[in-house]
C-alpha positions as CSV (number, residue, x, y, z in Angstrom):
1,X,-18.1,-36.0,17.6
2,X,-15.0,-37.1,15.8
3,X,-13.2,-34.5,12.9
4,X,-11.2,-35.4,10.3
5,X,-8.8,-32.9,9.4
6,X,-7.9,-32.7,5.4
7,X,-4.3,-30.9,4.5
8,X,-4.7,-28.9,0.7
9,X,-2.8,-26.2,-1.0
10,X,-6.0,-23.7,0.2
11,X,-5.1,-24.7,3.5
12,X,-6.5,-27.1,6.5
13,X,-10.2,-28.3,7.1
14,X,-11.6,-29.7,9.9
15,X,-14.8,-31.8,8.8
16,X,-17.3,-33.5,10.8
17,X,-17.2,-37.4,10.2
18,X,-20.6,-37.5,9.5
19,X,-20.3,-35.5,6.3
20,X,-17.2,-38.2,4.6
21,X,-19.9,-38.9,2.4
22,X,-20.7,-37.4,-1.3
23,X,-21.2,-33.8,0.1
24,X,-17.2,-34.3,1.1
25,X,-16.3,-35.7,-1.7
26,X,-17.6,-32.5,-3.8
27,X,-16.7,-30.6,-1.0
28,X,-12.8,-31.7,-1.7
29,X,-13.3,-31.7,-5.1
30,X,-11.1,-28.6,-5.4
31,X,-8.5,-29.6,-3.2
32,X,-6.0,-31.4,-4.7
33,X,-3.4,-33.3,-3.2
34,X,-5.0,-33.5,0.0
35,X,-4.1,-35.6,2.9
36,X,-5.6,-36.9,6.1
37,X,-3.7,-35.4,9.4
38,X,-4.0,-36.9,12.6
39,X,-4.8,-34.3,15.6
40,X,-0.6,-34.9,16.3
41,X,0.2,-34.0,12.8
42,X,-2.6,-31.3,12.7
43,X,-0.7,-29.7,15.6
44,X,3.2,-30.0,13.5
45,X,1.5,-28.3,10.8
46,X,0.0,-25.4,12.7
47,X,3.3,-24.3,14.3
48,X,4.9,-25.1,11.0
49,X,2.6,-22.6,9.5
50,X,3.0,-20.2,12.7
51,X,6.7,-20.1,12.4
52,X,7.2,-18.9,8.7
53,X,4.6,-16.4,9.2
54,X,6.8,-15.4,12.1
55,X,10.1,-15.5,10.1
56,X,10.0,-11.7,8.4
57,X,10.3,-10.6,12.3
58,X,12.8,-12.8,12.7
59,X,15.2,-11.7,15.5
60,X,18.5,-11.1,14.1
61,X,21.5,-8.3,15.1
62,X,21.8,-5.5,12.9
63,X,25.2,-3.4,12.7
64,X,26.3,-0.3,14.1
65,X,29.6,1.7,13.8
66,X,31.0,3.7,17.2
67,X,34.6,4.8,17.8
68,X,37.6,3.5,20.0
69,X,40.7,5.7,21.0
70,X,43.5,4.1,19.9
71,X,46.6,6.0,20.8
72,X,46.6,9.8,19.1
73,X,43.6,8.6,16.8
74,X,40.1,6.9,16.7
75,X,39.0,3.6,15.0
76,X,35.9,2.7,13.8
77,X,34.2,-0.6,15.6
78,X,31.6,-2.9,14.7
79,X,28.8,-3.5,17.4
80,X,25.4,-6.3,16.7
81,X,22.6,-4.9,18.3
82,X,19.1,-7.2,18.3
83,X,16.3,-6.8,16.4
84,X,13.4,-8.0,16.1
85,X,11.5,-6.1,13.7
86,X,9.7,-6.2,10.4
87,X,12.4,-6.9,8.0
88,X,12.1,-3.9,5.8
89,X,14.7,-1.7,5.0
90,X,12.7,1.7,6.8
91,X,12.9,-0.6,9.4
92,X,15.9,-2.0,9.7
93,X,17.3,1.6,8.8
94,X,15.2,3.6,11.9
95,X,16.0,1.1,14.1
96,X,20.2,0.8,13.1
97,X,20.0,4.8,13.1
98,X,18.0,5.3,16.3
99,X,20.5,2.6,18.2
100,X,23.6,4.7,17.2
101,X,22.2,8.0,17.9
102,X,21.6,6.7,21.8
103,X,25.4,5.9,21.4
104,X,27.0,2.6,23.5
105,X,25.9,0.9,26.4
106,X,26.6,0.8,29.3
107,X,29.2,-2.6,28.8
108,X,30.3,-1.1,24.9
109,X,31.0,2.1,26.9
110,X,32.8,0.7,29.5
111,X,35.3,-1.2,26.4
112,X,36.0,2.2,25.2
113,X,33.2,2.6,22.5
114,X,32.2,6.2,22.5
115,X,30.4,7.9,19.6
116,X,30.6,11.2,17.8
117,X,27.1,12.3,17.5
118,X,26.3,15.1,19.4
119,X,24.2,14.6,22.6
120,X,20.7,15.7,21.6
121,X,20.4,14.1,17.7
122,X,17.3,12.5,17.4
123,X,16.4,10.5,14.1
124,X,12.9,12.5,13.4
125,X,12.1,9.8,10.7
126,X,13.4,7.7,7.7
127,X,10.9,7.5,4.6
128,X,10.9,6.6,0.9
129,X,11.4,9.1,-1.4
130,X,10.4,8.2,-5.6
131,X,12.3,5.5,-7.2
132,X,12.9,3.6,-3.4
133,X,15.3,5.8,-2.6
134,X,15.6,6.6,1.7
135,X,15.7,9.8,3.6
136,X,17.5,9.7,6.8
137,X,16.0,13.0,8.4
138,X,18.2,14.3,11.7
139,X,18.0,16.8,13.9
140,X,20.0,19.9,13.4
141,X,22.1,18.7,17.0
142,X,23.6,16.0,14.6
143,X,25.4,19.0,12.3
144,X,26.5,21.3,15.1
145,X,29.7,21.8,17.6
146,X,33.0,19.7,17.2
147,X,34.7,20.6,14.5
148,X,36.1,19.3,11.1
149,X,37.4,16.1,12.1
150,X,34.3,15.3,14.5
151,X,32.2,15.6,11.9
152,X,33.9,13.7,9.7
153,X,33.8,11.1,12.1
154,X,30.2,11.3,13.1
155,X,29.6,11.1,9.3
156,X,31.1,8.1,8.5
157,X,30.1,6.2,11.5
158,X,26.4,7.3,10.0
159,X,27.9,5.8,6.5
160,X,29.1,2.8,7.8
161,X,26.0,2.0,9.9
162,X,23.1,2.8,7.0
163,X,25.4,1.0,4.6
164,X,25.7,-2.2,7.0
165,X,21.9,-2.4,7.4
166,X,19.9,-0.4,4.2
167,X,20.5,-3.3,1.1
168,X,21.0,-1.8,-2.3
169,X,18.6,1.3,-1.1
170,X,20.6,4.8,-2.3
171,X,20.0,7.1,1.7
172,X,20.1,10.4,1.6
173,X,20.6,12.6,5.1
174,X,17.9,15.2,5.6
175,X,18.9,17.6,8.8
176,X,14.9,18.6,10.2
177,X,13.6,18.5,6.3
178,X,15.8,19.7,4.4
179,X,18.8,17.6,2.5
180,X,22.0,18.2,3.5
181,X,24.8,19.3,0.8
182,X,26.9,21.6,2.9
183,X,27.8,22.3,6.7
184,X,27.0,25.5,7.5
185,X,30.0,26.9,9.7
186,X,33.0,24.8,7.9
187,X,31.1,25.0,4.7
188,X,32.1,21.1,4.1
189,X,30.8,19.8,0.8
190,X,28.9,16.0,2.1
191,X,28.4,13.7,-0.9
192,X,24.9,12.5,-1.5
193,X,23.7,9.7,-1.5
194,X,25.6,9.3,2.1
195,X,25.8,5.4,1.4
């Protein structure tokens, strides 16, 4: 049996051409600005369709920010890691956040890129809070050992990655639940929201 296949803003019908009579005329009645699609151009439109329902997990690289010795200091470098996730900035964020917790790769490593969160931080989540506002929520490895300047350091590669990879979203840090305002053995003040 041949099928005609009709093109409307409701979508794409396949009709027996038997019923191209006046039950598909009022059949069609509602579908303006139809067309008539070959099995060829049936096909085009399918995959057409298929890849913009595929584009909000798009692959793309998302940003991260390690460290580089340079001399008696440390810089702050840019890596693109893929992704191929939901585009949402929860995410993009839990992904971004995860990514730099694990620290370089193996290659990244082997240019010099090392990182300054402590072995052992884990992102336990990222969520919304009211108004669309994020929580970044880390384990309490990602506030302890290293001193003043490593922490420092951790934090801004932290800042410097959500900032990259969260939109206009204000993040907050959360260290196991609870929001972070002040380190506990230095008694640093950290500014909220981080980004």
């Amino acid at each position: 049996m041949k099928h005609l296949f009709l093109s409307c803003s409701a979508g794409l019908l396949l009709l027996p051409v038997s019923l191209l009579g006046l039950g598909a005329g009022l059949a069609l009645g509602g579908c303006a600005g139809r067309e008539t699609l070959s099995e060829g151009d049936l096909k085009v439109k399918l995959l057409q369709r298929q890849s913009r329902n595929e584009g909000s997990a798009a692959a793309t690289e998302l940003p991260l920010w390690f460290v580089k010795p340079q001399g008696d200091s440390l810089v702050f470098e840019k890596v693109l890691r893929p992704y191929k996730g939901p585009s949402t900035a929860i995410d993009r964020l839990d992904f971004a956040v995860r990514e730099l917790a694990e620290g370089p790769h193996g290659d990244e490593a082997a240019q010099g890129l090392a990182s300054e969160l402590p072995r052992g931080t884990v992102l336990i989540d990222v969520r919304k809070k009211n108004g669309g506002e994020l929580i970044v929520n880390l384990s309490r490895s990602f506030v302890q050992g290293g001193g003043i300047d490593s922490f420092d350091t951790r934090m801004e590669q932290l800042r410097r990655t959500v900032a990259s990879v969260a939109g206009k979203a204000k993040v907050y840090l959360y260290i196991e639940g609870e929001r972070l305002d002040r380190t506990v053995g230095e008694g640093l003040e950290i500014k909220q929201p981080i980004n």
